[in-house]
DRENDO-1510 file (C-alpha; in Angstrom, 1 decimal, always signed):
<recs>
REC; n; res; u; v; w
REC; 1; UNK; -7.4; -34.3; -14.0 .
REC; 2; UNK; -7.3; -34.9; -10.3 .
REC; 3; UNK; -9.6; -31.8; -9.5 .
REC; 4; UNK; -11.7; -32.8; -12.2 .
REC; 5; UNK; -12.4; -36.4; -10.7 .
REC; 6; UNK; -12.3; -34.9; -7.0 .
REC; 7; UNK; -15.4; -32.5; -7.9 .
REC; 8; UNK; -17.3; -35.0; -9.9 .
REC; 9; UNK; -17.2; -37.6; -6.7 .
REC; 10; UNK; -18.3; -34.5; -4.2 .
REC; 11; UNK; -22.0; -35.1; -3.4 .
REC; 12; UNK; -24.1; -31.9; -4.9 .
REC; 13; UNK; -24.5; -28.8; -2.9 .
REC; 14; UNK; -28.2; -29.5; -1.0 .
REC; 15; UNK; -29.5; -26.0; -2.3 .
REC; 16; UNK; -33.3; -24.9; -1.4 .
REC; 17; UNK; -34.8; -23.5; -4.9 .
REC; 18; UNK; -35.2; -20.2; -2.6 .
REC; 19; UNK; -31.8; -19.8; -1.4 .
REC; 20; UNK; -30.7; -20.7; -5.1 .
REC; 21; UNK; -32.8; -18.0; -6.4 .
REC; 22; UNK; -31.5; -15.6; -3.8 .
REC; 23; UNK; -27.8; -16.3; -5.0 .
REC; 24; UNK; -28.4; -15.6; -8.5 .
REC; 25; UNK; -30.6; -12.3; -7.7 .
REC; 26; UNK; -27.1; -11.5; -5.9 .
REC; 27; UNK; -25.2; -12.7; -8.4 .
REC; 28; UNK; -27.0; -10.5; -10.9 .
REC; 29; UNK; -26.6; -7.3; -8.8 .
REC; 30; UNK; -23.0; -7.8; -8.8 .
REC; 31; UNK; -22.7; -8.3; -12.6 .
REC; 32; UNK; -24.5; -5.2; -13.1 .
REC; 33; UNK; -23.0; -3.1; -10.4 .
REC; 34; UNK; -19.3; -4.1; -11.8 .
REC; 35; UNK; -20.6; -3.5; -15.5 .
REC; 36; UNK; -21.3; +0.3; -13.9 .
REC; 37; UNK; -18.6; +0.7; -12.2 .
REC; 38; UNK; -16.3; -0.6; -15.3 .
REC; 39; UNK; -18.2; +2.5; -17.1 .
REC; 40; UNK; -17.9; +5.1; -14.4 .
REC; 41; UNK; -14.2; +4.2; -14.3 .
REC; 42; UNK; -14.1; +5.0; -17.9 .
REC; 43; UNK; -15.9; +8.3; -17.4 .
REC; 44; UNK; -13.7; +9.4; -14.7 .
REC; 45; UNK; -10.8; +8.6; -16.7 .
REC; 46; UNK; -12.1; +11.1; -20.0 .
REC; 47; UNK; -12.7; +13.6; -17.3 .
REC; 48; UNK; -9.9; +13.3; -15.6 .
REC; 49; UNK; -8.1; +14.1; -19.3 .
REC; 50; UNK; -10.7; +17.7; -19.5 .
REC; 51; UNK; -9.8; +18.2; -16.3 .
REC; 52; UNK; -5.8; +18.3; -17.5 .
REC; 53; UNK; -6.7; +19.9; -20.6 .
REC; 54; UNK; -8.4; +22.8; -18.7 .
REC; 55; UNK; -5.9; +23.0; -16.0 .
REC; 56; UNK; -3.2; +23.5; -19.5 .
REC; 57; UNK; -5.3; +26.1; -21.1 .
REC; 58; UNK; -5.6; +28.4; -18.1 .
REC; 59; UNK; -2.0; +27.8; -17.1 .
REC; 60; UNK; -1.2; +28.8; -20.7 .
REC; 61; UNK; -3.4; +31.9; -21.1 .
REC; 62; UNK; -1.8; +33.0; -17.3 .
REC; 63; UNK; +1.0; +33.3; -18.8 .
REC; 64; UNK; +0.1; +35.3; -21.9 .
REC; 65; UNK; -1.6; +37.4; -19.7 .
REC; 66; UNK; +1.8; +37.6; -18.0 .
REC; 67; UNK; +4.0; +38.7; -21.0 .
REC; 68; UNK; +1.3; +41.3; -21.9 .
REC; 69; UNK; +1.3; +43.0; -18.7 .
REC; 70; UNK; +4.8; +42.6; -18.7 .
REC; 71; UNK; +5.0; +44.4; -22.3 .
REC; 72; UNK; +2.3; +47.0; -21.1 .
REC; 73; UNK; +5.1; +47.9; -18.5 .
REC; 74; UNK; +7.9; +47.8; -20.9 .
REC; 75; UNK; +5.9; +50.4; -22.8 .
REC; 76; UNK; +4.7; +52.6; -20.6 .
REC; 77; UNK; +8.1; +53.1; -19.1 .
REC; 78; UNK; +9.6; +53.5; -22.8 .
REC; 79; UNK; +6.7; +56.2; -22.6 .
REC; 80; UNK; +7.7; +58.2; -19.3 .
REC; 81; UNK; +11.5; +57.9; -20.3 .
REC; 82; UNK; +11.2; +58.5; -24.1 .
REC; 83; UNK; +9.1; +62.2; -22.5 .
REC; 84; UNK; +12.4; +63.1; -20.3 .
REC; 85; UNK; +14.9; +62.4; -22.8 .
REC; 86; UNK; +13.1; +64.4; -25.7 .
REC; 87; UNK; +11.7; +66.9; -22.5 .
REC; 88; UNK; +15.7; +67.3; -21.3 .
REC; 89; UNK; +16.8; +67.7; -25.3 .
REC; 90; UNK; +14.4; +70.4; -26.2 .
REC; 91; UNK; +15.3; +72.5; -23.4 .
REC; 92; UNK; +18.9; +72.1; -23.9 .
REC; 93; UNK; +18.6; +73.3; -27.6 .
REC; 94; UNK; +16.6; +76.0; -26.0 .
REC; 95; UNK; +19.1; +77.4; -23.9 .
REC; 96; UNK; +21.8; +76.6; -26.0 .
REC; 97; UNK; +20.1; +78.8; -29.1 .
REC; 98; UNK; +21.4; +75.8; -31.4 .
REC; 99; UNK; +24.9; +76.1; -30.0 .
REC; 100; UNK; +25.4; +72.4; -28.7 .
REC; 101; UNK; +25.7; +70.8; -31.9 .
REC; 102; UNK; +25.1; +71.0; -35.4 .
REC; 103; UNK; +21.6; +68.9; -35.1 .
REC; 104; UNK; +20.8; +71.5; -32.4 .
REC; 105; UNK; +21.7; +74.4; -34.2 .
REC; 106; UNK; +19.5; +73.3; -37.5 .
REC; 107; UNK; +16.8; +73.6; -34.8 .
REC; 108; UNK; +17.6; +77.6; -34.2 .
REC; 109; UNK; +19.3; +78.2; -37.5 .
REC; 110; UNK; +16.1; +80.3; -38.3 .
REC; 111; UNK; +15.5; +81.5; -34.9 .
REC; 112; UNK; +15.8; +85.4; -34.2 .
REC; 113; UNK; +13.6; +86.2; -30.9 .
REC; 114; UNK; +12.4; +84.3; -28.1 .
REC; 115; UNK; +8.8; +84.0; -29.9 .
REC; 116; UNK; +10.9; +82.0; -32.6 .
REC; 117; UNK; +13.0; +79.9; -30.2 .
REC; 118; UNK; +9.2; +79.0; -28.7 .
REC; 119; UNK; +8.1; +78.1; -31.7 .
REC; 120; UNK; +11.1; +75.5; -32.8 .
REC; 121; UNK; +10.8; +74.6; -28.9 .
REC; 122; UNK; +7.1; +73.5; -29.1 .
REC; 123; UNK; +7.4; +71.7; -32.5 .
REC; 124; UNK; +10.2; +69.6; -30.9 .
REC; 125; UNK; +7.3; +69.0; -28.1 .
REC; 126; UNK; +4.5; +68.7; -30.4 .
REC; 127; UNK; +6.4; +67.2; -33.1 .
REC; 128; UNK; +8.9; +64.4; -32.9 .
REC; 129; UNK; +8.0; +63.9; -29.0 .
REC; 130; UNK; +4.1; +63.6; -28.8 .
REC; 131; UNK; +4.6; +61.1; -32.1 .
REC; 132; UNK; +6.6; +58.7; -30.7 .
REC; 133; UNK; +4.5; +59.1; -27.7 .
REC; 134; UNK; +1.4; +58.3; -29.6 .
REC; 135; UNK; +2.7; +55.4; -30.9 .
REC; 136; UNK; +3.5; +53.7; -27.8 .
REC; 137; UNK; +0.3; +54.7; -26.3 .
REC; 138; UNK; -1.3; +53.1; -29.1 .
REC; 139; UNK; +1.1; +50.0; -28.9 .
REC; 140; UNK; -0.4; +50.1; -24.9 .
REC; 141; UNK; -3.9; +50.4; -26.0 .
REC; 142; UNK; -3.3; +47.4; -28.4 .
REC; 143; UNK; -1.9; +45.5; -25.8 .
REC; 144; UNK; -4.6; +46.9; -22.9 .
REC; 145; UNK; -6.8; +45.2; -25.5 .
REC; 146; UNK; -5.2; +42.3; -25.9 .
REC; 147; UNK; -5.0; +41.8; -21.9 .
REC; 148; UNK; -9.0; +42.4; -21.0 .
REC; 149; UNK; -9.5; +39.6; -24.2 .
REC; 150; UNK; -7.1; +37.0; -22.3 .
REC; 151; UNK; -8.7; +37.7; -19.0 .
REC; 152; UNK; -12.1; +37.0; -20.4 .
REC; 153; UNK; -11.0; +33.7; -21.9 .
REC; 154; UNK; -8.7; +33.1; -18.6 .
REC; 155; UNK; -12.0; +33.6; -16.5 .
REC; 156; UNK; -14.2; +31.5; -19.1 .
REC; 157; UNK; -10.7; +28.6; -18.8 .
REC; 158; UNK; -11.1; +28.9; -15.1 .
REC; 159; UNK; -14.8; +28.3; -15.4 .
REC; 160; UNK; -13.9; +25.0; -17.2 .
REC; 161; UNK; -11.8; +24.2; -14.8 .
REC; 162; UNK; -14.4; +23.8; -12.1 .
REC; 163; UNK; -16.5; +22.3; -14.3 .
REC; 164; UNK; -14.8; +19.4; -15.2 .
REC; 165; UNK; -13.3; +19.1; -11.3 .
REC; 166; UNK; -16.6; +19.3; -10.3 .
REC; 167; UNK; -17.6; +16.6; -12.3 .
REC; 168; UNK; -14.6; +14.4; -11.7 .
REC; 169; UNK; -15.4; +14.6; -8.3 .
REC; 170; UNK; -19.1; +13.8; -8.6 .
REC; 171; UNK; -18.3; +10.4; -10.4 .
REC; 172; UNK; -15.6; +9.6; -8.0 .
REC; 173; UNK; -17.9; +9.8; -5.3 .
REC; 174; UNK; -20.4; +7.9; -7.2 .
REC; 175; UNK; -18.2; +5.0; -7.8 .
REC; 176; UNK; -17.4; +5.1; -4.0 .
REC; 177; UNK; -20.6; +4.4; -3.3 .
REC; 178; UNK; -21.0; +1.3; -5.9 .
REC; 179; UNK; -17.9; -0.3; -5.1 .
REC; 180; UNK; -19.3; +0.1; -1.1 .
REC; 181; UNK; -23.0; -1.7; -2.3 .
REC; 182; UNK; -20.7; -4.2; -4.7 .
REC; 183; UNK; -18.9; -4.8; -1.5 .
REC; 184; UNK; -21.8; -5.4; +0.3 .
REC; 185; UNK; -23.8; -7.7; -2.9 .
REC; 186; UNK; -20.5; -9.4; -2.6 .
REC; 187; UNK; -20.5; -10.4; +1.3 .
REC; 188; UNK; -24.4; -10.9; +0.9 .
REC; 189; UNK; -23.2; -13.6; -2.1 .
REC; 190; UNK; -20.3; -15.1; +0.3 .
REC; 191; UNK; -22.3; -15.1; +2.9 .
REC; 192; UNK; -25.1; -17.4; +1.1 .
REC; 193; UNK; -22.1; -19.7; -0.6 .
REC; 194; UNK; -21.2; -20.4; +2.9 .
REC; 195; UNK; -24.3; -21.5; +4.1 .
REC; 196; UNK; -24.9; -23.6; +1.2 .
REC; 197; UNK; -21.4; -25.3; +1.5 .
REC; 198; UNK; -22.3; -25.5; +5.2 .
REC; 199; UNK; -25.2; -27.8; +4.2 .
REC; 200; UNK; -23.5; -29.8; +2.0 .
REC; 201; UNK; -20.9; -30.5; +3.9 .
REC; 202; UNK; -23.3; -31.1; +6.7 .
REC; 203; UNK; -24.9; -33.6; +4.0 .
REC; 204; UNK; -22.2; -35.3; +2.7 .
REC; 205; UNK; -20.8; -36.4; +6.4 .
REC; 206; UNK; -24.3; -37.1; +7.4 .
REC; 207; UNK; -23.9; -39.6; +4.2 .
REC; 208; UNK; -20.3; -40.6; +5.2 .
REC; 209; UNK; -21.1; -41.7; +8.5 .
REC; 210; UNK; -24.6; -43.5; +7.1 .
REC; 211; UNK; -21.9; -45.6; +4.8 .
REC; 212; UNK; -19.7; -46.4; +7.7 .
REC; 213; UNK; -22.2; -47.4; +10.3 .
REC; 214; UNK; -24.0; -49.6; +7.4 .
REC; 215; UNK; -21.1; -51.2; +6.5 .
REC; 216; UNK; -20.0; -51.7; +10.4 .
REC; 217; UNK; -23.4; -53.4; +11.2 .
REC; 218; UNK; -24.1; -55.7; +7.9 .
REC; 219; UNK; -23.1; -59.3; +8.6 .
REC; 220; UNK; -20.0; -60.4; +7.2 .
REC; 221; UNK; -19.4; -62.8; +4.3 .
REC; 222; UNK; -17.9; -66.0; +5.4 .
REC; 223; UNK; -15.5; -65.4; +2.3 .
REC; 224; UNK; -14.2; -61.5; +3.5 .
REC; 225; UNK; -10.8; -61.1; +4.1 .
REC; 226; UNK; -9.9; -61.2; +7.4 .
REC; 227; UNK; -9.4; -57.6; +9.0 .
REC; 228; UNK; -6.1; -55.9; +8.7 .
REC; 229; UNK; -3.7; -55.7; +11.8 .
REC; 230; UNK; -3.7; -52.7; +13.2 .
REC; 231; UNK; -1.5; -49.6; +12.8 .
REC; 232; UNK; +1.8; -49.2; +14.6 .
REC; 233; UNK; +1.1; -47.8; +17.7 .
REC; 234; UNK; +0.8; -43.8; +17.5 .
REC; 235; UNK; +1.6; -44.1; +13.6 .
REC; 236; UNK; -1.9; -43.5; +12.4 .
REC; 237; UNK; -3.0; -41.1; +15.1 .
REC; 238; UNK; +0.7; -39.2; +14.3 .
REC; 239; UNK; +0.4; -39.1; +10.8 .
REC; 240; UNK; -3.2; -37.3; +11.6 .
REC; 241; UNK; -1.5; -34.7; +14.0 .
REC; 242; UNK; +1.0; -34.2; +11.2 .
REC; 243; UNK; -1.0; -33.5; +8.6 .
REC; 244; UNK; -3.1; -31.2; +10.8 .
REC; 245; UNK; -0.4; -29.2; +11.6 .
REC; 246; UNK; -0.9; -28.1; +8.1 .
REC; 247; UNK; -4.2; -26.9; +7.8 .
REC; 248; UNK; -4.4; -23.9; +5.6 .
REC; 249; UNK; -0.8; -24.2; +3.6 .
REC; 250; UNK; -1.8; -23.8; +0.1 .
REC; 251; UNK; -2.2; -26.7; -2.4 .
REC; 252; UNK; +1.1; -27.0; -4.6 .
REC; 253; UNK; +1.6; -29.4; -7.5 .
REC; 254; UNK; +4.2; -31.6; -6.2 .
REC; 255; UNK; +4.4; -29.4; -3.0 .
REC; 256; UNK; +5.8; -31.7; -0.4 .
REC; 257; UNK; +6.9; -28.6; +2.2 .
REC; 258; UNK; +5.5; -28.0; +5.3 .
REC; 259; UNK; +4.4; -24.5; +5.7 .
REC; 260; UNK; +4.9; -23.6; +2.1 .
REC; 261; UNK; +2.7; -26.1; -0.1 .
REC; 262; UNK; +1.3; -29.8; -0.6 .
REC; 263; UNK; -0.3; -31.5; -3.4 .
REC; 264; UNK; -2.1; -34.4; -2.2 .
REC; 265; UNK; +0.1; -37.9; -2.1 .
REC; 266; UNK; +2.8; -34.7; -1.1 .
REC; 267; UNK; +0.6; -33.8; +2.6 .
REC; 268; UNK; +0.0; -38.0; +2.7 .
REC; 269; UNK; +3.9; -38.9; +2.6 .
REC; 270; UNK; +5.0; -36.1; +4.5 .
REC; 271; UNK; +2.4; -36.9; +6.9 .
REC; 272; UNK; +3.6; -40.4; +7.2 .
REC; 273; UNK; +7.2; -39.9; +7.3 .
REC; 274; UNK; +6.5; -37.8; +10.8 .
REC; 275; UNK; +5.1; -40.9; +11.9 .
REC; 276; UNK; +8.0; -43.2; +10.7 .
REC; 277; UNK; +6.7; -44.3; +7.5 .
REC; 278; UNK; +8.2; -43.8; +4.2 .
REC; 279; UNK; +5.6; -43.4; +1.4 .
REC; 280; UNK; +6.3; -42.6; -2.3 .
REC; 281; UNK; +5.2; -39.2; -3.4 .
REC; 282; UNK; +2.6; -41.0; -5.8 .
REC; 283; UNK; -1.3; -41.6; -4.7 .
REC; 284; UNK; -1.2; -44.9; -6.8 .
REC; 285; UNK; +1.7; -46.0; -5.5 .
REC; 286; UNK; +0.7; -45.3; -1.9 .
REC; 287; UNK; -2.4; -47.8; -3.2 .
REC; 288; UNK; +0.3; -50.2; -4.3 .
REC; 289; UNK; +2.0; -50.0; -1.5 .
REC; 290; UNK; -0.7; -49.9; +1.4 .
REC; 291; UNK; -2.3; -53.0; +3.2 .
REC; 292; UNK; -6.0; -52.8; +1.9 .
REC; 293; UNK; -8.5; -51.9; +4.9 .
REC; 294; UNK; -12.4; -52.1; +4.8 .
REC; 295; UNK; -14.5; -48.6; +5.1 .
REC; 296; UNK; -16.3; -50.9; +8.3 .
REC; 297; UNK; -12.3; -50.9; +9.8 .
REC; 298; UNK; -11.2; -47.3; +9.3 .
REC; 299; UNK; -9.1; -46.0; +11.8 .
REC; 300; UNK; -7.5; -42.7; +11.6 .
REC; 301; UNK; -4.6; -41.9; +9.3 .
REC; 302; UNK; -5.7; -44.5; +6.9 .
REC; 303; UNK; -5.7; -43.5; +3.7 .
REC; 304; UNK; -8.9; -43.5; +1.1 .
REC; 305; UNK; -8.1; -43.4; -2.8 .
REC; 306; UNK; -9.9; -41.8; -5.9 .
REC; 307; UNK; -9.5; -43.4; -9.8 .
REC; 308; UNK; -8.3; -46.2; -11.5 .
REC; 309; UNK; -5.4; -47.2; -8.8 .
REC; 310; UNK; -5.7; -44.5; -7.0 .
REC; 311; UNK; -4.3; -42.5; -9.5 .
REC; 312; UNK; -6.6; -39.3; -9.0 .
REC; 313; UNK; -6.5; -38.3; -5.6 .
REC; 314; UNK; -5.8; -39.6; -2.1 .
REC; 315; UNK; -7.0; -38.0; +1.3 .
REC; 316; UNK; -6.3; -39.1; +5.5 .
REC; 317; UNK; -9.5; -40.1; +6.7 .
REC; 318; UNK; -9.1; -38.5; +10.4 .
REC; 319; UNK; -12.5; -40.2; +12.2 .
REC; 320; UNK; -15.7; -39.4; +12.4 .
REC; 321; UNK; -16.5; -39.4; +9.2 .
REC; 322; UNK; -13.9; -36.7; +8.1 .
REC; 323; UNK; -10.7; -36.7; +6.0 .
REC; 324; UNK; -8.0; -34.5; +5.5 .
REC; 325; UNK; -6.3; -33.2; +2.3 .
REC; 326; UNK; -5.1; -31.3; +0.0 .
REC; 327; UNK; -7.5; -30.7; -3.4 .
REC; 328; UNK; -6.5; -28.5; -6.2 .
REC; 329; UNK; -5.0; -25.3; -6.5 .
REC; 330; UNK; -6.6; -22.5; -5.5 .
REC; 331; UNK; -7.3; -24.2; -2.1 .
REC; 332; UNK; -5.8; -25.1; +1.2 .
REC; 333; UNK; -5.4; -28.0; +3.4 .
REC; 334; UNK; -8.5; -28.6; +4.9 .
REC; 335; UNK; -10.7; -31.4; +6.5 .
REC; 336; UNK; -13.8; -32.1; +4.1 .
REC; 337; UNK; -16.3; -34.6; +4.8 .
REC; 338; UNK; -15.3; -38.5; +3.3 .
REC; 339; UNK; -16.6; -39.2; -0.2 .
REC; 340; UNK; -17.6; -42.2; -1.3 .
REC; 341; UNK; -18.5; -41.7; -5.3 .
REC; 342; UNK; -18.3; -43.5; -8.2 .
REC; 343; UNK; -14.4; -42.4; -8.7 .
REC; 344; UNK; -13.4; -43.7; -4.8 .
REC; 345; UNK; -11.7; -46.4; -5.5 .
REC; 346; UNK; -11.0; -48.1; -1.3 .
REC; 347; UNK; -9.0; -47.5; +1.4 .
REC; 348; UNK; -5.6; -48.9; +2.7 .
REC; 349; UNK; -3.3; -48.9; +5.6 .
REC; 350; UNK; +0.3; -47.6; +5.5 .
</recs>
């Protein structure tokens, strides 16, 4: 509620219909370069996903193509070692003329000259040997096969793999480049708000101090109260150091701690109690409780009052037509320019 009274008493921002337009052309650029870059993001993130899916897929035919290879090995050496052993037994039956042992023997039962024993010797080579030779060479040609087809999809995988790096990459460094002009419609947008504030806070204490140095040269009514005594000598000027000293801590609802926080009857009392002045942590009852002072009399660390009471807000007016306090949150302890709208409701004295 007190923000909401605060900004209805501020005096409008004095904004040129150029500069105004200028702010929402900015304003617009920035809408529609974050709408892009939302989407972009989304992009990169699908193709980030193809990017995994293809890195899975090649890992996954690699290592097909490893088992094959590996098989084609196991084979070929079944292959060499399957020749010796079948080599090494036909021999031996051979020499032996079928004396080893009985399987032997059936091979030279029937064998009664050399051109017999021959004969039984090359159908052991041409027979049982080159057939189980033949079937692993075909089991190697299967899986030769098999290999060349993996390495044609693991080259087409790899391919895909590029591809959707590649791309991943290119929208990356797109969105680089519009978060870089974002950044920049962004300062461009600060850069106008600040000049803008600038004016109307150059406005609104050109209007302050047109209030005060009307109301210090109008005659007074016989029937005005007479003026307030002064403030205790270095309280007013103190509780202004003090609450200077603050500048910047952020606004805190019911923040009272120097360095950490202030609301704003929290930055007044604290303020006031450096000075030797106890004031409750209340703006209307730091109305109730302060000597009423005419905006023609104000003298720094007095304090000015918004709403009913002084219930809304209260601010330090610090001279010149300045006051200090804290707002809302969101903000800081800052000096602002003294508003006197419908909500201000007077000033008093501690």
């Amino acid at each position: 509620m007190a923000f909401v009274a605060v900004a209805a008493a501020s005096v409008p921002l004095a904004v040129s219909t150029a500069g105004a337009s200028q702010l929402q052309t900015e304003q617009a650029k920035a809408t529609q370069l974050e709408a892009q870059i939302q989407t972009l993001g989304n992009r990169i993130g699908a193709l980030d996903q193809q990017y995994e899916a293809a890195l899975q897929k090649k890992a996954a035919l690699d290592q097909q193509i490893n088992v094959t290879q590996q098989q084609i090995a196991t084979s070929k050496g079944r292959i060499t070692r399957d020749k010796g052993v079948l080599h090494q037994a036909a021999i031996q039956a051979y020499v032996t003329s079928g004396t080893s042992s009985s399987a032997d023997s059936a091979l030279f039962a029937q064998s009664q000259t050399t051109a017999m024993d021959s004969t039984v010797y090359n159908q052991v080579i041409s027979g049982s040997l080159n057939t189980s030779v033949d079937n692993l060479n075909t089991a190697v040609a299967q899986l030769d096969s098999q290999r060349q087809t993996l390495r044609s999809e693991d080259a087409a995988a790899a391919g895909a793999v590029a591809s959707a790096k590649n791309a991943t990459q290119q929208a990356q460094s797109l969105e680089t480049q519009q978060q870089a002009a974002l950044a920049q419609v962004k300062g461009q947008i600060a850069t106008l708000i600040a000049q803008q504030q600038a004016t109307a806070a150059a406005a609104q204490q050109a209007s302050a101090q047109a209030t005060l140095a009307s109301y210090s040269s109008s005659p007074r009514s016989p029937s005005a109260p007479p003026a307030p005594p002064p403030a205790p000598s270095g309280g007013g000027s103190g509780a202004v150091a003090a609450a200077e000293s603050q500048l910047g801590v952020p606004y805190i609802w019911g923040g009272e701690t120097p360095g950490v926080g202030f609301d704003c009857s929290g930055l007044v009392a604290w303020a006031w109690g450096r000075a030797g002045v106890s004031l409750p942590h209340y703006s209307g009852a730091q109305m109730a409780d302060s000597t009423p002072v005419p905006i023609s009399d104000l003298q720094p660390g007095d304090l000015l009052f918004y709403g009913p009471g002084g219930s809304v807000h209260v601010a330090m007016y610090v001279g010149g037509g300045q006051m200090i306090e804290a707002t809302f949150p969101g903000t800081v302890v800052r000096i602002d320019p003294v508003r006197f709208g419908t909500t201000f409701a007077g000033a008093g004295r501690p």
